[in-house]
C-alpha positions in Angstrom: -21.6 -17.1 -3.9 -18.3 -19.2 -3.6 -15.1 -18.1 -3.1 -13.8 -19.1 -5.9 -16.4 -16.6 -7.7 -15.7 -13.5 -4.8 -12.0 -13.7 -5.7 -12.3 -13.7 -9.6 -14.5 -10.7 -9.4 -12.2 -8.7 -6.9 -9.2 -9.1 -8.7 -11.1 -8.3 -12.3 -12.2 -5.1 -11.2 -9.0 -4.1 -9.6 -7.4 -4.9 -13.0 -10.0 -3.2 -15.0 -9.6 0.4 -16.2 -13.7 0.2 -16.5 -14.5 -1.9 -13.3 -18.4 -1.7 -13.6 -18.7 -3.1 -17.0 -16.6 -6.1 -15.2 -19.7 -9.1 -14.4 -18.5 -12.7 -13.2 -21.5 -15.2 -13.2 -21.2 -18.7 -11.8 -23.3 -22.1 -13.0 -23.1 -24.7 -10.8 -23.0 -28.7 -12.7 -22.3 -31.8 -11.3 -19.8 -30.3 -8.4 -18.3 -28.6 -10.7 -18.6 -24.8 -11.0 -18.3 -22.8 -14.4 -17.3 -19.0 -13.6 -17.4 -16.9 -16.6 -15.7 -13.7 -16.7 -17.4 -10.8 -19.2 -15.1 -7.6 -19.1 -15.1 -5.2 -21.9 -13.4 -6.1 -24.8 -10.5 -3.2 -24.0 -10.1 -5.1 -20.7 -10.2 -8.6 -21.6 -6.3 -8.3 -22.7 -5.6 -7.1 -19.2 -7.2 -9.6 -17.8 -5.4 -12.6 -20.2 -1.8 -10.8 -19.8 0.7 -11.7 -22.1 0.9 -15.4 -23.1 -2.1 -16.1 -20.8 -0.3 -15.4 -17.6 -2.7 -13.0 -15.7 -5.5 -15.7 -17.1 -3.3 -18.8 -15.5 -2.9 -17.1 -11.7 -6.9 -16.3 -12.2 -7.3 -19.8 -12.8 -5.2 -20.8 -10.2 -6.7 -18.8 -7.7 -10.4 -20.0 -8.1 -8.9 -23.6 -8.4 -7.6 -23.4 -5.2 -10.6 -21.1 -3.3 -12.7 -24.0 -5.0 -10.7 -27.0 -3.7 -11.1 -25.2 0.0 -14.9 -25.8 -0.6 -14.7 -28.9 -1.6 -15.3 -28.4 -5.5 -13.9 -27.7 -8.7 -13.7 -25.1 -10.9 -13.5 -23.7 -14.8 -13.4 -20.0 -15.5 -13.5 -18.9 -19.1 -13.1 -15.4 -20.1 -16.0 -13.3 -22.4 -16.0 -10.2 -23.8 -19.1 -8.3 -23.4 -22.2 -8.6 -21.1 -23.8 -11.6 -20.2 -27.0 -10.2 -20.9 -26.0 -10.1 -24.6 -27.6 -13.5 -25.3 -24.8 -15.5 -25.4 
């Protein structure tokens, strides 16, 4: 598990107002990580903020817990589960 992923996931849940429906799963391609964010669809606005903001510090946080490892990173944000085939 890489920083990048551990930090995303603490921060989600603290957000959260339903913190175990909160799953972050993380691919690994080329060096470069995907981390994908599934939150409930009432928690996915708190997690984008208004005009992205909350979304942007996320992405800046991994970015730079990535670039500590060495890597890269994207984080895209899902409502749902990841278990719902998507």
């Amino acid at each position: 598990m890489s920083r990048a992923r551990t930090g995303i996931e603490v921060v989600a849940k603290a957000l959260a107002k339903a913190p175990d429906e909160v799953h972050v799963s993380e691919t690994t391609q080329d060096g470069s990580e995907l981390i994908e964010l599934f939150a409930a669809p009432s928690d996915l606005g708190r997690m984008i903020g208004r005009r992205g903001r909350t979304a942007s510090a996320l992405r800046a946080l991994a970015s730079m817990a990535a670039e500590m490892e060495g890597s890269s990173v994207t984080v895209e944000f899902r409502d749902g589960s990841p278990d719902d085939g998507r």
